[in-house]
KOLKE-374850 format. One record per residue (C-alpha): residue in three letters; x, y, z. Coordinates in pm, whole numbers, always signed. Layout:
N
- ALA;X;Y;Z;
...
This chain:
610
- UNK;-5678;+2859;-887;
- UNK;-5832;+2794;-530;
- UNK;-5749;+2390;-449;
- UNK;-5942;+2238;-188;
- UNK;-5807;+2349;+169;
- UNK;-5811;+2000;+379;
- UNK;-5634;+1861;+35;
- UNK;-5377;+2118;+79;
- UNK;-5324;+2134;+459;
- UNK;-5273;+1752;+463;
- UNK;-5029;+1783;+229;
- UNK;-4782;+2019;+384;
- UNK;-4841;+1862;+716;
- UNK;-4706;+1554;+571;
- UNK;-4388;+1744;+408;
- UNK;-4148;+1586;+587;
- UNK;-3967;+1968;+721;
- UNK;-4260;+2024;+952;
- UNK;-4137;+1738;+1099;
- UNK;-3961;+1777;+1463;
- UNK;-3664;+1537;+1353;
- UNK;-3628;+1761;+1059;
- UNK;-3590;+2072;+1286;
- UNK;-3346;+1869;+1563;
- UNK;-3128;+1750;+1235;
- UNK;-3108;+2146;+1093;
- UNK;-3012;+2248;+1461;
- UNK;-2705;+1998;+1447;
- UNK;-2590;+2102;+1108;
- UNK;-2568;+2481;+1211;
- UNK;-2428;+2332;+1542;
- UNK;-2139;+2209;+1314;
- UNK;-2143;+2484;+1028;
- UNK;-2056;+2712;+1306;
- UNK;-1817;+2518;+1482;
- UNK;-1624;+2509;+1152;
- UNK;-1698;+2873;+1073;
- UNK;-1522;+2906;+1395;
- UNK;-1217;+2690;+1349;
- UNK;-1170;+2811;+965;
- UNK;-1126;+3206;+1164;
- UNK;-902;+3058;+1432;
- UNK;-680;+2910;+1124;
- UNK;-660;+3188;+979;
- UNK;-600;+3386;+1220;
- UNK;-332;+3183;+1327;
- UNK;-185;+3166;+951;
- UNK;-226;+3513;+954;
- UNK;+14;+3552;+1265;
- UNK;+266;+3304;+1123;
- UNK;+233;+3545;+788;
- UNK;+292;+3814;+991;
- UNK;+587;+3705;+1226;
- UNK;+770;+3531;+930;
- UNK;+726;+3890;+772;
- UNK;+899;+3969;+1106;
- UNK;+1172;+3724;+1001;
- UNK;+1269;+3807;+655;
- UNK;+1304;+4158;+783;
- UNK;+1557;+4048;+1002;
- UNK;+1755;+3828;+781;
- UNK;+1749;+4115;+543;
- UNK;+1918;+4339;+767;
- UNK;+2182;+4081;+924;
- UNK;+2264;+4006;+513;
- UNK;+2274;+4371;+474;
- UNK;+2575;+4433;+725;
- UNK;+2757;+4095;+695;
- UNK;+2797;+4173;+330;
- UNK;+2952;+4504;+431;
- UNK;+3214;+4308;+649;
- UNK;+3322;+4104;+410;
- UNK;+3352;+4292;+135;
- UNK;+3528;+4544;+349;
- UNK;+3768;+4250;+433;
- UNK;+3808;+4159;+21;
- UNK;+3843;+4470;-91;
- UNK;+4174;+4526;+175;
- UNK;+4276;+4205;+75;
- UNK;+4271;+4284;-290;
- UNK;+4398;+4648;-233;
- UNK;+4701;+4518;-33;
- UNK;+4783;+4250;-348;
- UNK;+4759;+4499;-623;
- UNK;+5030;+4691;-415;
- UNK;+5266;+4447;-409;
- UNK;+5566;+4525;-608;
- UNK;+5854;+4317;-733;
- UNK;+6208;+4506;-683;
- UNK;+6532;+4410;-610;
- UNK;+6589;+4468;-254;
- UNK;+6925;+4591;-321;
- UNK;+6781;+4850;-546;
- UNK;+6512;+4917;-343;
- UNK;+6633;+5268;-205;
- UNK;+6304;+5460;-230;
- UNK;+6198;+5603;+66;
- UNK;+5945;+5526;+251;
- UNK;+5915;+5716;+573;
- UNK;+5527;+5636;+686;
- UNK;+5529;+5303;+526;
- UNK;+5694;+4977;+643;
- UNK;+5771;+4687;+343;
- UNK;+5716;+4353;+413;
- UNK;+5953;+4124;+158;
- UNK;+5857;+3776;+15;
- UNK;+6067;+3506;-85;
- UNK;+6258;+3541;-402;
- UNK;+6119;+3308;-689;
- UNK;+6252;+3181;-973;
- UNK;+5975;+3380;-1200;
- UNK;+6102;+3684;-1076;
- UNK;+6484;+3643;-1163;
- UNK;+6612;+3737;-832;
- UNK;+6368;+4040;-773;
- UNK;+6089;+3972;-479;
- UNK;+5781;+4094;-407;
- UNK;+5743;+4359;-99;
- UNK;+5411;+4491;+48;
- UNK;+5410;+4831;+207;
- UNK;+5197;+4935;+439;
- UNK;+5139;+5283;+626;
- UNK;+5131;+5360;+968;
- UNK;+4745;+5419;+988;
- UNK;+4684;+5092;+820;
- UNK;+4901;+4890;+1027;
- UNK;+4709;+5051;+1352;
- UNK;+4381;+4966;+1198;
- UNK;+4425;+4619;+1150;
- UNK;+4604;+4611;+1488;
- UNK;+4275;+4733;+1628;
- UNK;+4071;+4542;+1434;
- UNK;+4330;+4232;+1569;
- UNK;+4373;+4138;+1206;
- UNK;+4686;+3930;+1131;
- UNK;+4816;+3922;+749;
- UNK;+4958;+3597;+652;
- UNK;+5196;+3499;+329;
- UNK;+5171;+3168;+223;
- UNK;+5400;+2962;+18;
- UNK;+5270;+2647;-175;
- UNK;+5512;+2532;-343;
- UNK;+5743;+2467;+7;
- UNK;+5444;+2482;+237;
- UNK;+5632;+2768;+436;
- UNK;+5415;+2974;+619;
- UNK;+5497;+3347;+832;
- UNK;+5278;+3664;+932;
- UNK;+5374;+3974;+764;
- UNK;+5174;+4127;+1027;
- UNK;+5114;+3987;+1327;
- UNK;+4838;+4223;+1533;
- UNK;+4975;+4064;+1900;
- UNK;+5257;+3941;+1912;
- UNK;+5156;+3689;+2221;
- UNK;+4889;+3525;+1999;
- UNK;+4926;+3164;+1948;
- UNK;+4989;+3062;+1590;
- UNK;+4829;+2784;+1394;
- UNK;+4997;+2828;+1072;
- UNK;+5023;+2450;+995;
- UNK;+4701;+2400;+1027;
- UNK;+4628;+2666;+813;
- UNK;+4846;+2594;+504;
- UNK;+4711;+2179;+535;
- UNK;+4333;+2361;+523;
- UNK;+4427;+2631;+253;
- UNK;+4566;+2323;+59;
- UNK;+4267;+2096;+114;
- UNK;+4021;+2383;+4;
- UNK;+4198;+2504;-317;
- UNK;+4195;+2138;-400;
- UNK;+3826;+2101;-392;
- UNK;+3780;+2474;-491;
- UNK;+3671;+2558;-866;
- UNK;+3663;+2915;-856;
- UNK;+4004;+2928;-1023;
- UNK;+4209;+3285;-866;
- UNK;+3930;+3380;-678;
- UNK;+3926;+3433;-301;
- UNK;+3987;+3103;-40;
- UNK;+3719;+3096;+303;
- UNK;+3767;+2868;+565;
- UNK;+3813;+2833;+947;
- UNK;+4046;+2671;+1224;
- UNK;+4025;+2682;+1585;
- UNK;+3755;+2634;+1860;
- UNK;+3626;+2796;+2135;
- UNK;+3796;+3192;+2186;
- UNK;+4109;+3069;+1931;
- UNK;+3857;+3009;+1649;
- UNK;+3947;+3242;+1344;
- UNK;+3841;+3271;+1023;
- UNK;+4060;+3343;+668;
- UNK;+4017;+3465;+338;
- UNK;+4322;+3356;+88;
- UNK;+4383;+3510;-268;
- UNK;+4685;+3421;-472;
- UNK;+4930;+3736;-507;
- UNK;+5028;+3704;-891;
- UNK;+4964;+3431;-1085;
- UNK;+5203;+3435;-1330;
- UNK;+5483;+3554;-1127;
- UNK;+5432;+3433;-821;
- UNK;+5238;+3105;-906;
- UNK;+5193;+2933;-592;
- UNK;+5278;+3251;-316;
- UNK;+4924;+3365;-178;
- UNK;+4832;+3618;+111;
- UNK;+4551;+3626;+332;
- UNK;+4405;+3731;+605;
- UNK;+4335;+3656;+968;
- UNK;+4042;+3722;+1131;
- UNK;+3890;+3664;+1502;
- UNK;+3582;+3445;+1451;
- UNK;+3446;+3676;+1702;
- UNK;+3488;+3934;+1460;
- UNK;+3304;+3807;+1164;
- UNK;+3027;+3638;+1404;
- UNK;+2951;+4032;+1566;
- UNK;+2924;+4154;+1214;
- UNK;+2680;+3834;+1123;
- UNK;+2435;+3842;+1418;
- UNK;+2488;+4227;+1528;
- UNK;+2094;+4239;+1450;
- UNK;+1998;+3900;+1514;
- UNK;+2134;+3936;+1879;
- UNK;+1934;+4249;+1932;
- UNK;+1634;+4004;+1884;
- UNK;+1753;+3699;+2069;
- UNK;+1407;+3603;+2113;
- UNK;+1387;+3477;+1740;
- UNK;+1643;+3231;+1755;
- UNK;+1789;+3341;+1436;
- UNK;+2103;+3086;+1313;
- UNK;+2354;+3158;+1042;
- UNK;+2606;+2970;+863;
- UNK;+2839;+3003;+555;
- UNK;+2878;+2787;+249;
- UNK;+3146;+2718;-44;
- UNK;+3102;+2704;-350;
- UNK;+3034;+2324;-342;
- UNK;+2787;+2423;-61;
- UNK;+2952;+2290;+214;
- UNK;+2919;+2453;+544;
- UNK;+3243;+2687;+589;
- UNK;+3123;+2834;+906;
- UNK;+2775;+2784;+1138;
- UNK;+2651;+2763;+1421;
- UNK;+2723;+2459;+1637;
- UNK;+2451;+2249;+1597;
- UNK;+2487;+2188;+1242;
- UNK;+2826;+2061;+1294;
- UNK;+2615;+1751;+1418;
- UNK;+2580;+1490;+1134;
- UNK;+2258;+1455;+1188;
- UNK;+1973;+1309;+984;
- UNK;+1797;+1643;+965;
- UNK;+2100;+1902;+918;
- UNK;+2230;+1672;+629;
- UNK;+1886;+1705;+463;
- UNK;+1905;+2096;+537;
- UNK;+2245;+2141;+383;
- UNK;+2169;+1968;+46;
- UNK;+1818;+2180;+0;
- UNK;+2034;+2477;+95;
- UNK;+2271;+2382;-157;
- UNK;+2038;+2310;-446;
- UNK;+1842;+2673;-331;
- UNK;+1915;+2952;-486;
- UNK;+1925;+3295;-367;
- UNK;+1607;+3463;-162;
- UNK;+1370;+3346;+113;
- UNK;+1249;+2970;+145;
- UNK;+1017;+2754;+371;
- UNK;+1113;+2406;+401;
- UNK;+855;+2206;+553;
- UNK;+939;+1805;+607;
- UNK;+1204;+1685;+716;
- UNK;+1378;+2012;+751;
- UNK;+1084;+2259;+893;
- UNK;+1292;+2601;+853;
- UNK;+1251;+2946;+740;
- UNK;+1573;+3064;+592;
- UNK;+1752;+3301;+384;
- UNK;+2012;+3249;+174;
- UNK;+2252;+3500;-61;
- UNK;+2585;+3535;-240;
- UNK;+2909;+3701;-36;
- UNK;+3119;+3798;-340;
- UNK;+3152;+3638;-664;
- UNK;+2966;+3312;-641;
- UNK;+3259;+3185;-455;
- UNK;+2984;+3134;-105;
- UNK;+2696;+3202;+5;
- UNK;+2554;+3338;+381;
- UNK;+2232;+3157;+495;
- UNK;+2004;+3282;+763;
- UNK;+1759;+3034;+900;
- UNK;+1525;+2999;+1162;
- UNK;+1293;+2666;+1330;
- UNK;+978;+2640;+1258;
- UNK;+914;+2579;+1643;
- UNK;+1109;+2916;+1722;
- UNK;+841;+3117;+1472;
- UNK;+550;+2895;+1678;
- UNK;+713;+3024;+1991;
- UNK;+654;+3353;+1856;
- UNK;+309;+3335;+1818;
- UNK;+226;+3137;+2128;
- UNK;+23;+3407;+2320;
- UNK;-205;+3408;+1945;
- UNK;-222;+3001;+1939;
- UNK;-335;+3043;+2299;
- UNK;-565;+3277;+2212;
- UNK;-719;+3102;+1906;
- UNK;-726;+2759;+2074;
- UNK;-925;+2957;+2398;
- UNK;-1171;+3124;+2126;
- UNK;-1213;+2793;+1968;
- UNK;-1308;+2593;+2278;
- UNK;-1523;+2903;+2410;
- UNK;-1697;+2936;+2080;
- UNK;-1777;+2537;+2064;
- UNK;-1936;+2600;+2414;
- UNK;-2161;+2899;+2319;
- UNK;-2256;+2692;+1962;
- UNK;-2323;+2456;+2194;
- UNK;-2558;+2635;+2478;
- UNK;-2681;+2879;+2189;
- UNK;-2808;+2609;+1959;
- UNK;-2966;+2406;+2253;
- UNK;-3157;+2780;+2419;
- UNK;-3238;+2771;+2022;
- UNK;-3411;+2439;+1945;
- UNK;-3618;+2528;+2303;
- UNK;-3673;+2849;+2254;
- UNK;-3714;+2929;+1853;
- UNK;-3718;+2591;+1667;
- UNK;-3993;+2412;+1832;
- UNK;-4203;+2735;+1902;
- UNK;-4143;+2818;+1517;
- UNK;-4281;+2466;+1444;
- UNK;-4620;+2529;+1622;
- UNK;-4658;+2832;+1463;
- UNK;-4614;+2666;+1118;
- UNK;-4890;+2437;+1225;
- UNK;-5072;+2732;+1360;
- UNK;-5018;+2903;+1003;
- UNK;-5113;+2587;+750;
- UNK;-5465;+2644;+979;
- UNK;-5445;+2980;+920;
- UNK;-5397;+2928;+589;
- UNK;-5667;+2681;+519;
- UNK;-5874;+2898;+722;
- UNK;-5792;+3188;+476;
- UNK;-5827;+2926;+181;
- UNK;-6209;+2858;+261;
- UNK;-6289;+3226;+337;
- UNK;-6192;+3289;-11;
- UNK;-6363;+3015;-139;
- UNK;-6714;+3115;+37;
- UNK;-6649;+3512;+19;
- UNK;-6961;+3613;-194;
- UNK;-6769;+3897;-315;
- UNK;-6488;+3848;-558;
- UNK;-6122;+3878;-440;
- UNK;-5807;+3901;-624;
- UNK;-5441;+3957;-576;
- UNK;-5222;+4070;-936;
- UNK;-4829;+4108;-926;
- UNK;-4797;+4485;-1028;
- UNK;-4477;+4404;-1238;
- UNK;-4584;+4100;-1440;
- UNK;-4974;+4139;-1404;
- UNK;-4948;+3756;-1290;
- UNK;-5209;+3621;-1062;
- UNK;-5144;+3542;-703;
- UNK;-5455;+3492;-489;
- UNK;-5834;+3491;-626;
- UNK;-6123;+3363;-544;
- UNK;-6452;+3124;-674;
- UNK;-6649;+3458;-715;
- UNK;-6331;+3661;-899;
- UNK;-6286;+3329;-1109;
- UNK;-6626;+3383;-1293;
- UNK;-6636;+3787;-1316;
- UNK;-6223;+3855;-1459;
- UNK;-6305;+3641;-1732;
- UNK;-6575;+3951;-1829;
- UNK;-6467;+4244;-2055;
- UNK;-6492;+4631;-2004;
- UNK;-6463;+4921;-2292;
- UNK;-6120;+5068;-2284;
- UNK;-6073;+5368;-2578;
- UNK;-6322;+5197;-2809;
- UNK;-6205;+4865;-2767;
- UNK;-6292;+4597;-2538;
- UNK;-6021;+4461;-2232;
- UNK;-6053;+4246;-1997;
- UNK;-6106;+4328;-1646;
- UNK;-5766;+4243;-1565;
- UNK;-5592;+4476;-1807;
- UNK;-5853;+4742;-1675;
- UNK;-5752;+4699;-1329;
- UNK;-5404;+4743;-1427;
- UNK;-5428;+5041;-1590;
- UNK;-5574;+5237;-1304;
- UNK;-5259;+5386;-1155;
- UNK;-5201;+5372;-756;
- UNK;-4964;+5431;-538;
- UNK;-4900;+5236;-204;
- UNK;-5005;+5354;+104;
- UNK;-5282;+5571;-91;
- UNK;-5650;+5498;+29;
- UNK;-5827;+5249;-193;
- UNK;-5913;+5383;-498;
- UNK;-6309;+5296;-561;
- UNK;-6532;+5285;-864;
- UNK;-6795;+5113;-1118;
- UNK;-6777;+4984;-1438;
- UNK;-6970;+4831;-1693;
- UNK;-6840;+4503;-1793;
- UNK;-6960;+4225;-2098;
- UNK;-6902;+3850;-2104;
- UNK;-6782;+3638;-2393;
- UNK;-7141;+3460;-2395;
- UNK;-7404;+3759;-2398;
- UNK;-7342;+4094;-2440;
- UNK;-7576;+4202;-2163;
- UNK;-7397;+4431;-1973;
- UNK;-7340;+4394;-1625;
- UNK;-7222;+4690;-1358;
- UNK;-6937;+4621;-1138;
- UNK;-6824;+4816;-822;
- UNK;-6480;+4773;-778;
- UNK;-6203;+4864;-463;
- UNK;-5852;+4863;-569;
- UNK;-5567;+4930;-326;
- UNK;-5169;+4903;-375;
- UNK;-4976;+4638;-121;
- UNK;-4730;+4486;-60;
- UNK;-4701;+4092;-86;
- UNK;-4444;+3830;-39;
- UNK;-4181;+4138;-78;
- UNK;-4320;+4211;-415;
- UNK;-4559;+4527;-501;
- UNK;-4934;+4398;-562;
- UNK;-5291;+4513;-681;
- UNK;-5529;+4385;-398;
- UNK;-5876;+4401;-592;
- UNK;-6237;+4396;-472;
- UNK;-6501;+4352;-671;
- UNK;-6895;+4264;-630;
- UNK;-7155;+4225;-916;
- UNK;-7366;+4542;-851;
- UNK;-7626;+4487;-1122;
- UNK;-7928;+4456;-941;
- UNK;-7884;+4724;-745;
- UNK;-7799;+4938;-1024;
- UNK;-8087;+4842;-1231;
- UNK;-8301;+4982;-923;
- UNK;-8132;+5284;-889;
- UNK;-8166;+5355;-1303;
- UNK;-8519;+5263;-1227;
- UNK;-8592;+5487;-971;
- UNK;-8411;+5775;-1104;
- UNK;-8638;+5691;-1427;
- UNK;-8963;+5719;-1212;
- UNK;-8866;+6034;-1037;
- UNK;-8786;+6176;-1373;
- UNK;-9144;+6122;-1458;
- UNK;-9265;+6259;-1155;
- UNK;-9085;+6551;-1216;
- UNK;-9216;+6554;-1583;
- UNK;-9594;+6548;-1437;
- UNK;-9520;+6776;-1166;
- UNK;-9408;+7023;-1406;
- UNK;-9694;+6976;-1662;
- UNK;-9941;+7022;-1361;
- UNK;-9813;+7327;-1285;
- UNK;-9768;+7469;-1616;
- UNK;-10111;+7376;-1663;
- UNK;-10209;+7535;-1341;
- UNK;-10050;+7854;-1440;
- UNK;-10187;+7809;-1775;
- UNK;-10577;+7795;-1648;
- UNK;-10488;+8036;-1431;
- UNK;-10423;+8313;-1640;
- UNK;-10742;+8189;-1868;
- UNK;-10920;+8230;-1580;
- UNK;-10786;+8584;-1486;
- UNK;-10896;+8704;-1823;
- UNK;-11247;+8701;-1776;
- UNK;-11269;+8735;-1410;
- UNK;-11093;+9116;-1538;
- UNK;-11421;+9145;-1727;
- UNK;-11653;+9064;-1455;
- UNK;-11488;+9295;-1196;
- UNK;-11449;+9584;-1477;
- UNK;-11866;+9505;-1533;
- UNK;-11900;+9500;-1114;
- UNK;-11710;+9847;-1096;
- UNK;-11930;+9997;-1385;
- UNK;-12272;+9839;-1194;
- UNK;-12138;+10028;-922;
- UNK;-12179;+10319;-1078;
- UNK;-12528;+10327;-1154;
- UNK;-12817;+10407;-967;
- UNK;-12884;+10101;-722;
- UNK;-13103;+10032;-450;
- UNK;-12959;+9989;-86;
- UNK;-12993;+9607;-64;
- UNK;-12891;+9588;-400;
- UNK;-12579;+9791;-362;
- UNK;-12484;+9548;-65;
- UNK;-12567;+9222;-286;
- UNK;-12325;+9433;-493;
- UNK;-12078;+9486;-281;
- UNK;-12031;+9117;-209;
- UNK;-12030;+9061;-540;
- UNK;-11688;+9234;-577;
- UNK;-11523;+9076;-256;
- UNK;-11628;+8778;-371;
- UNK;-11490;+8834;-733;
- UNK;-11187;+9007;-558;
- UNK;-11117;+8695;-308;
- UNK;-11134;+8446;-657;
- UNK;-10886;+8647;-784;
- UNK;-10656;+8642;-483;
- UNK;-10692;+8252;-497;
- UNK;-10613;+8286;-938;
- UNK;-10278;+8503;-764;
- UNK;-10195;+8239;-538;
- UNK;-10232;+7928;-763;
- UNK;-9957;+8172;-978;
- UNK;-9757;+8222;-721;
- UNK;-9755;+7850;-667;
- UNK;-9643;+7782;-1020;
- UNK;-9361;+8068;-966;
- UNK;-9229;+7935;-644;
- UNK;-9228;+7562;-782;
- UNK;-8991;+7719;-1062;
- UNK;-8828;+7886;-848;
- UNK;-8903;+8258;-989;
- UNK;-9128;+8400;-700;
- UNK;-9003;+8745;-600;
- UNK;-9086;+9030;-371;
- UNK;-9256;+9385;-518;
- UNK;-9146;+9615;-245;
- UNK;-9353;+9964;-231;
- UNK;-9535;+10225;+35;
- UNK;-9850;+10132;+181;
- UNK;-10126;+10187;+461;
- UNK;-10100;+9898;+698;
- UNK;-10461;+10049;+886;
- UNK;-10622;+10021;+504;
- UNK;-10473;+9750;+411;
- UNK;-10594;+9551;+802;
- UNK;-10979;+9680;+723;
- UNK;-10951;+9579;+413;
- UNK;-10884;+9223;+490;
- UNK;-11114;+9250;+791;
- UNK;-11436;+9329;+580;
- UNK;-11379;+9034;+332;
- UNK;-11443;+8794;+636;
- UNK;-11713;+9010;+781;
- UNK;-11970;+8765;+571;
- UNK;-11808;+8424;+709;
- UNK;-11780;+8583;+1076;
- UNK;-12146;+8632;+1067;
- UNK;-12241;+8305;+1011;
- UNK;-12011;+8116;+1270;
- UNK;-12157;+8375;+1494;
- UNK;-11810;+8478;+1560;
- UNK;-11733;+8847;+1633;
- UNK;-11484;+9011;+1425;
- UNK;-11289;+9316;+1607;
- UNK;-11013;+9519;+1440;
- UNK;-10831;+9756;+1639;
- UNK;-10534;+9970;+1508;
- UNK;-10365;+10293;+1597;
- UNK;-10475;+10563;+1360;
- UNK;-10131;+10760;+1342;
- UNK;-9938;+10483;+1196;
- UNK;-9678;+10588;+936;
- UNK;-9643;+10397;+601;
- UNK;-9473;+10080;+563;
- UNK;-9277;+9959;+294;
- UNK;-9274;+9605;+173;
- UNK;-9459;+9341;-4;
- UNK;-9836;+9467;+14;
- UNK;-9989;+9200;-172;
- UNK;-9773;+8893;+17;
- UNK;-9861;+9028;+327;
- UNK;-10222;+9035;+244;
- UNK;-10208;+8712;+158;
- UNK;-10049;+8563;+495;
- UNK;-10336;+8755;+713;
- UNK;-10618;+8577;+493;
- UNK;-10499;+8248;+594;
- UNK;-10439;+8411;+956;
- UNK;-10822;+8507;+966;
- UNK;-10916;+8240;+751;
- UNK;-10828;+7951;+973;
- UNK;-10970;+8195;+1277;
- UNK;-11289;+8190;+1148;
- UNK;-11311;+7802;+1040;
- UNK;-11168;+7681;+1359;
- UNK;-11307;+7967;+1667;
């Protein structure tokens, strides 16, 4: 349906997104959906850097667990292995030999009814820890008596006091019943570390040994990786089994607002990695060193892992501003060079389109557009309106015109496809011929059936009429000349008689003048029945059945033949009459009668018009 085209231009031109505010208001809101297309990449890119450097981190804690677990269970395991080999003899009965190994003897306790316990040790094990500056200590609870059994240098300064009032104070607040004592004493280059485990017990309730470690020591095998990566600022620090910090780094010896809070998440954490935003803001890593008696924590700032990524924070922060600068220059080049143009074209279209609108509207052939798919239909115009809703004869049934253009298959690009049809209306069934031009399109990104049609009746009915009167003319035509032929060959009948009757006159005995009345007579009677001949031959070549009748003859007869019939007509135009041939001429061969025919008319019109 074809709406009135002022009607419809006003109408979009007062749809408020042909207005320029419209267009300036669009421009700002892609202005800001890039801007935040832009800063949702830079975030995460930049989370994807923190992913990827905190990736970097667990890696390293993994590996720093990794060998500080092999250190101290190296440690534990000596520890335990010297214990189990502590026997309880008497040491006046203690004659065995032992030529690598040197015994160490502990007190004598009343559990052991005057035996005491000795610890032998060999050569190569007493150089290893004296290498490794490892001192063994025995310690006595019940007195508080304290010695080395093996003292790595002898010039080291000794802090055994200390170290029996700290053992004491630990297995007091220790619930891991005869498992393995970790603590520290010292500062500075004296700092050491010690592991205690009770020697026996039952027998020797309150006697424990233990070693003595250089803080040094346990710190290389702790931070062996992380010091190959300085730059990560990688912390450890040791825990209890009441999660108090046993050994750590400096700074967490601080009371501090913020280590507090990190030591009681650490000691409610379980084992594995953990991000602890506010008030904390760590990475760290915590696991188990032997038996759930403590734990090893590797931990990291949050500001150390930003200082990791700086050069990418840079980077992102650069792209961001840049990018909000070309948003900003692109979108204004934009609205100049694409928006406002684009808006007077869409002004320049609706007139197109109105334009279009009117030429369909006044076309005074009909035009229509049909969705090949569906069949639905898109464009048409006042003349197409009044002929689709006619009907054409499809395989004995009547279809509409629609249906019949459908059915005609096309393909696109093709050249249009053209033809007639007859076509019926609901209202009269007086038929009415239509010459259609179909074509397949594309429209609106959808295929389409552009159709052309115009209401060819009248022009028909003139063409059936005029191929009806040349039919008749024909018809006539071809009675005259059957009739023609007919009359002539009535004709030739008797004229046979009359020459026959001519020839036998001839015969007789004439006079002179009456032999030459005679003799016209016959060329007379002979020229009649040349004309009877060619009247035939006009019938024959009319049906197209004319041939030639090829034979020998004498062209010099044949030329005084035809020169005597005119002799008569010559005389009485007072025209002379010559005939002049070569008398040795051979015979010819061809058409004798067709020739004689063209050199009557030759001298005929000679005669008439000399």
């Amino acid at each position: 349906m074809i709406k009135h085209s002022h009607t419809h231009t006003q109408r979009l031109r007062n749809n408020w997104i042909f207005h320029p505010r419209f267009a300036y208001k669009l421009i700002g809101c892609l202005s800001m959906a890039f801007v935040l297309g832009v800063l949702g990449a830079v975030a995460m890119y930049l989370y994807a850097s923190v992913m990827s450097e905190t990736s970097e981190y667990r890696k390293n804690f993994n590996n720093g667990y990794t060998q500080s677990r092999d250190f101290f269970e190296k440690n534990e395991l000596l520890l335990a292995g010297m214990i189990k080999d502590v026997d309880f003899v008497s040491r006046s009965t203690d004659s065995v030999s032992h030529s690598e190994r040197k015994s160490f003897y502990f007190e004598s306790l009343p559990a052991l009814d005057g035996r005491k316990g000795v610890l032998r040790l060999s050569a190569q094990t007493r150089q290893e820890l004296r290498e490794s500056n490892v001192n063994i200590i025995y310690m006595d609870r019940t007195t508080g008596a304290a010695r080395y059994v093996l003292k790595s240098n002898p010039k080291q300064s000794d802090q055994l006091k200390a170290v029996s009032e700290k053992l004491s104070d630990v297995d007091a607040l220790s619930h891991a019943g005869n498992g393995p004592r970790v603590f520290q004493l010292g500062a500075g280059s004296e700092k050491k570390s010690y592991i205690f485990e009770p020697i026996s017990p039952r027998l020797m309730p309150n006697a424990w040994l233990g070693l003595e470690v250089p803080h040094a020591h346990v710190q290389a095998s702790i931070m062996t990786e992380m010091n190959a990566a300085p730059e990560l600022g990688i912390k450890y620090l040791i825990l209890d089994e009441n999660g108090r910090m046993v050994s750590g780094v400096p700074e967490l010896e601080l009371r501090s607002h913020r280590n507090n809070d990190f030591l009681q998440v650490l000691s409610r954490k379980g084992d594995g990695f953990a991000s602890y935003g506010a008030p904390v803001f760590k990475l760290s890593f915590k696991k188990e060193l032997g038996g759930r008696q403590r734990w090893i924590v590797y931990y990291a700032s949050y500001s150390d892992v930003l200082w990791q990524i700086r050069y990418s924070m840079v980077f992102g922060f650069l792209f961001f501003a840049v990018s909000v600068v070309s948003a900003f220059v692109v979108m204004r080049y934009v609205k100049h060079a694409v928006f406002l143009p684009a808006q007077e074209q869409a002004a320049q279209l609706i007139e197109r389109e109105a334009f279009n609108r009117t030429m369909l509207k006044l076309a005074p052939v009909g035009i229509c557009v049909f969705n090949r798919e569906s069949g639905a239909l898109l464009v048409q115009s006042e003349k197409a309106k009044a002929m689709l809703a006619s009907y054409v004869e499809m395989g004995g049934c009547r279809a509409s015109l629609r249906d019949f253009f459908m059915s005609i298959p096309l393909a696109e690009g093709e050249a249009p496809y053209r033809t007639g049809v007859t076509t019926f209306t609901t209202n009269e069934n007086t038929p009415r011929y239509i010459r259609i031009s179909l074509a397949e399109l594309q429209y609106n990104d959808q295929p389409v059936l552009f159709c052309s049609f115009v209401d060819d009746s009248e022009r028909r009915n003139a063409e059936l009429m005029q191929a009806s009167a040349k039919e008749a003319a024909d018809e006539a035509n071809a009675a005259k000349s059957t009739f023609l032929a007919m009359m002539s060959h009535e004709i030739r009948t008797p004229l046979y008689g009359v020459l026959g009757t001519l020839e036998l006159l001839a015969n007789t005995a004439l006079l002179p003048q009456q032999r030459g009345y005679l003799s016209t007579i016959e060329h007379s009677s002979s020229n009649l029945l040349h004309i009877i001949d060619d009247i035939l031959d006009f019938s024959k070549i009319e049906a197209s059945q004319l041939t030639l009748e090829l034979g020998q003859f004498n062209l010099i007869e044949l030329a005084q033949f035809v020169g005597k019939s005119f002799v008569s007509l010559a005389r009485k135009k007072g025209v002379e009459l010559y005939c002049c041939l070569q008398p040795d001429l051979p015979l010819f061969i061809g058409d004798r009668n067709r020739l004689q025919q063209v050199l009557n008319n030759l001298l005929s019109n000679a005669v008439k018009f000399t």
